[in-house]
N, C-alpha and C positions, 0 to 999 in steps of 0.2 A: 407302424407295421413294417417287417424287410421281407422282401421275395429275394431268395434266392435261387441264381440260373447256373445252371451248369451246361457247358457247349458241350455238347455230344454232338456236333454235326461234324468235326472233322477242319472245320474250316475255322480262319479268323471271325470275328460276329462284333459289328461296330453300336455303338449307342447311337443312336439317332439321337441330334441336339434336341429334340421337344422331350425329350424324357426329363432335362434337367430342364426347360423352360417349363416345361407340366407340376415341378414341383419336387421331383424324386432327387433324393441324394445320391450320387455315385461316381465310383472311379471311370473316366469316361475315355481309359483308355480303351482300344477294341479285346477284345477276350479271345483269348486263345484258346485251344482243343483243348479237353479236359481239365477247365481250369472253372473255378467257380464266380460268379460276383455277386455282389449284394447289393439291391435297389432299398433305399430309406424311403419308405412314402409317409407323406403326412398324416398325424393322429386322425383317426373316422376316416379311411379310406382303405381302400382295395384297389390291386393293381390288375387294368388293361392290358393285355401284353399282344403284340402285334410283328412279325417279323416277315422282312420283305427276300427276298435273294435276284440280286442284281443280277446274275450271273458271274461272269469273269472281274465282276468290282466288287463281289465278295457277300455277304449276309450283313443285315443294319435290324438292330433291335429297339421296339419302344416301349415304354413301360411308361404308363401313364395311371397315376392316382384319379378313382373315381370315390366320390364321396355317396357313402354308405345313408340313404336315408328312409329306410326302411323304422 
């Protein structure tokens, strides 16, 4: 599966290192304003997505594969 995010906040928006230790593929450089990326999550799963805003140390995004077991 790929989720893809688009920043619309305006600001930088970093990967939190658990997205790729959770399993997701992705460029883990931070995402700039208006710029898209794409999360790889593993076969049978749906992504978690969770964003924090530190304030003045910027937005940190996670993306975490749940496995679908419906």
């Amino acid at each position: 599966m790929k989720l893809v995010y688009f920043n619309d906040t305006g600001r930088l928006v970093k990967i939190h290192p658990a997205t790729v230790n959770h399993g997701c593929v992705v460029n883990k450089e931070p995402i700039k304003p208006l710029q898209e990326r794409e999360f790889i999550l593993p076969e049978g799963t749906y992504p978690w997505v969770k964003m924090w805003d530190y304030g003045e140390y910027g937005l940190s995004i996670l993306v975490s594969p749940v496995t679908d077991n419906s």
